[in-house]
N, C-alpha and C positions, 0 to 999 in steps of 0.2 A: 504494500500500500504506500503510496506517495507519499511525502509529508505535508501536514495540513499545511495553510497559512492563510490569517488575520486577515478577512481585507473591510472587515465591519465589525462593530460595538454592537450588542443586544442592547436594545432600550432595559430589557428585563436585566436585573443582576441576576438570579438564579441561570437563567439562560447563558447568559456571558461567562460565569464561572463553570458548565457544562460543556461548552465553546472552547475555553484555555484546556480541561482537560482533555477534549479529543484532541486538542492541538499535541498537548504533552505525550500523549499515549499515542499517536501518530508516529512518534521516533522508535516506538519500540518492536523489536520483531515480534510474532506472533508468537505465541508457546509451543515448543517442539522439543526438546531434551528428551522426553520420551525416545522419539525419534532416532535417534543416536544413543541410547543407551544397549544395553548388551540384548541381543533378543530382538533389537527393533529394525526400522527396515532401511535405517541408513546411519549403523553404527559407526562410530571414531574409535579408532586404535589408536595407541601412542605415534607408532611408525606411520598412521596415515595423514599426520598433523608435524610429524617431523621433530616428536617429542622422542628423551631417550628411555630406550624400555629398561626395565629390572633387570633385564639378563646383562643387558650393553654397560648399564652402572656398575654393577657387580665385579665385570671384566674391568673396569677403569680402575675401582678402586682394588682388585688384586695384582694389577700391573704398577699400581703406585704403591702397595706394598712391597711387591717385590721389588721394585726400582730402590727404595728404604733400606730395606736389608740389606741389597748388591753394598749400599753408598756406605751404610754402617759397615759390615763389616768389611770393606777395601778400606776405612777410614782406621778403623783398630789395626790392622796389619801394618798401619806406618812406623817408622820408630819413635816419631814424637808428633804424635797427631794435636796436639794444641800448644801451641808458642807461650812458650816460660813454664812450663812443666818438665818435671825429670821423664828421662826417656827410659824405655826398658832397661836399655844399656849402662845407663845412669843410674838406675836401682838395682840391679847385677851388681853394677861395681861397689857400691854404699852397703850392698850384702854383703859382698865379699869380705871387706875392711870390716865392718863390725864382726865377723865372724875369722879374722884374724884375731881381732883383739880381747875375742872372748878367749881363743887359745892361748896367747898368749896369758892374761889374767888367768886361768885357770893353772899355767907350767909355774905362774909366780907365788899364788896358794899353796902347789904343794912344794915349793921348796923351802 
């Protein structure tokens, strides 16, 4: 249906405010939802509206998991994955010395 338009005032106010609403209700479609719902005779699918389906989100968000994990764990296999931290090597070695010097303290006890 076309949209209305004004081109006269009712003398009457009940009429005139009858007047603006078919005017208002002129913009709106007719009622159909029905129509397109599951069952009816001109359904919408996700993919027929170029929405993304459940299966296709699914896939996105296990490919960005996976992409996550790739990144984390390539990021822990570095030797010093964050700047101003001790590196493995650096707490190896910090091992190593305290665990000289517990031997030695321990040769110094029993003599």
């Amino acid at each position: 249906m076309p949209k209305a338009r004004r081109i006269s005032r009712a003398r009457d106010k009940r009429a005139d405010v009858q007047l603006q609403e078919t005017i208002d209700s002129s913009d709106k479609p007719a009622p159909h939802a029905e129509t397109h719902s599951a069952g009816g005779n001109d359904t919408i699918t996700p993919s027929s509206i170029g929405a993304e389906t459940p299966a296709a989100a699914q896939a996105k968000a296990d490919s960005a998991e996976t992409a996550a994990k790739d990144y984390t764990d390539t990021h822990e296999l570095k030797d010093n994955p964050h700047s101003g931290s001790a590196s493995n090597t650096d707490i190896t070695n910090l091992q190593q010395q305290i665990d000289d010097l517990e031997a030695r303290i321990t040769a110094l006890e029993n003599v």
